[in-house]
N, C-alpha and C positions, 0 to 999 in steps of 0.2 A: 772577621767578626764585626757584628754590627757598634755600632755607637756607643758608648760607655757609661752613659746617665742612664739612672731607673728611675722607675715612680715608686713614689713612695708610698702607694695604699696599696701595692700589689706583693706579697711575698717574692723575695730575691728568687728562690728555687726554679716559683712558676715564671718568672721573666725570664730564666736563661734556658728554664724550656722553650719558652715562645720565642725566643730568638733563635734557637737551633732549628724549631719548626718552618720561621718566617727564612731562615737562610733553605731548608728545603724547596719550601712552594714557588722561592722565586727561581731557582736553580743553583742556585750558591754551593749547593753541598746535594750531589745527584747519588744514586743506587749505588750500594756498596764501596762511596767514597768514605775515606775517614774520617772522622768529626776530631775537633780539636783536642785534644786530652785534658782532662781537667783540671791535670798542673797549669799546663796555657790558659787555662780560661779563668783559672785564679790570678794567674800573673796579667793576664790584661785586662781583668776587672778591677782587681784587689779587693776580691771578697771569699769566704770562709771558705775551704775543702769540702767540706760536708753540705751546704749552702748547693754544690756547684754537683755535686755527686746525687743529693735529693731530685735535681733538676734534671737528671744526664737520667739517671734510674727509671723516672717516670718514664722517660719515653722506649728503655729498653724495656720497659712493664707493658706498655701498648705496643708492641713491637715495631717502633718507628725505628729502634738502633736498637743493632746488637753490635754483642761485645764480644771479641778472638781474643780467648786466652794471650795474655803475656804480646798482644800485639797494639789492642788499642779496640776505640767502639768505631763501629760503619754503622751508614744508612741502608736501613733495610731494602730487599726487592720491595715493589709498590709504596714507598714508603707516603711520594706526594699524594697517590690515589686516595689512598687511606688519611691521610690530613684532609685533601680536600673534602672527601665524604663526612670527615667528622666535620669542618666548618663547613657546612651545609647546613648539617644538622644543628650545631648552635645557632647557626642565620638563621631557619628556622623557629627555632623557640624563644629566640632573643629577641629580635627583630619584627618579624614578617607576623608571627599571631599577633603580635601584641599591637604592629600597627593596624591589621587584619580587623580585629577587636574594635579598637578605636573608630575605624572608619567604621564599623557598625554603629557605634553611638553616636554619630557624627551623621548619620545617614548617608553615607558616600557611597554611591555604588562602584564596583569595580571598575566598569570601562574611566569615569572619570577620577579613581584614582591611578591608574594604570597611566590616565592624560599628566597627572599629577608626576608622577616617576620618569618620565618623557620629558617630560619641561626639565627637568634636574637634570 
């Protein structure tokens, strides 16, 4: 499990989705491996059952993990494909218009913001 401090402007639920997410995308937790049970993930957080079951649920809701009766939850087939095409898609709309946008009132053309992104 990753690190055990949260942010505190972020609801618990959605942090121990993004943590179960970020353990996918890096390899941590690969295709129909088991994910932690959410007694563990209460006992190495120390935070609420329900807290930990809201977080686990979403993702069996986007079918990133399902659940085997009476066994435990796994990670779905394709489960990184479908994470990384969703954060794509927030890159996207979070990111890339907005600085898109910007550089338009900014007058920046693409080739030298592109130079820009190259220096970083």
């Amino acid at each position: 499990m990753l690190g055990k401090s949260f942010d505190e402007h972020s609801p618990l639920f959605l942090q121990i989705k993004a943590r179960i997410e970020d353990q996918i995308m890096s390899g941590a937790l690969s295709e129909d491996e088991q994910v932690p049970s959410t007694t563990q993930i209460v006992q190495f957080y120390k935070i609420n059952h329900i807290t930990v079951a809201k977080g686990v649920n979403l993702l069996v809701d986007e079918g990133i993990l399902y659940k085997k009766r009476g066994v435990g939850i796994f990670v779905s087939k394709g489960a990184k494909n479908m994470l990384i095409e969703k954060r794509k898609e927030r890159f996207l709309t979070q990111y890339l218009k907005p600085m898109l946008a910007e550089a338009k009132k900014l007058s920046i053309e693409i080739t030298a913001l592109i130079g820009m992104m190259e220096q970083e």
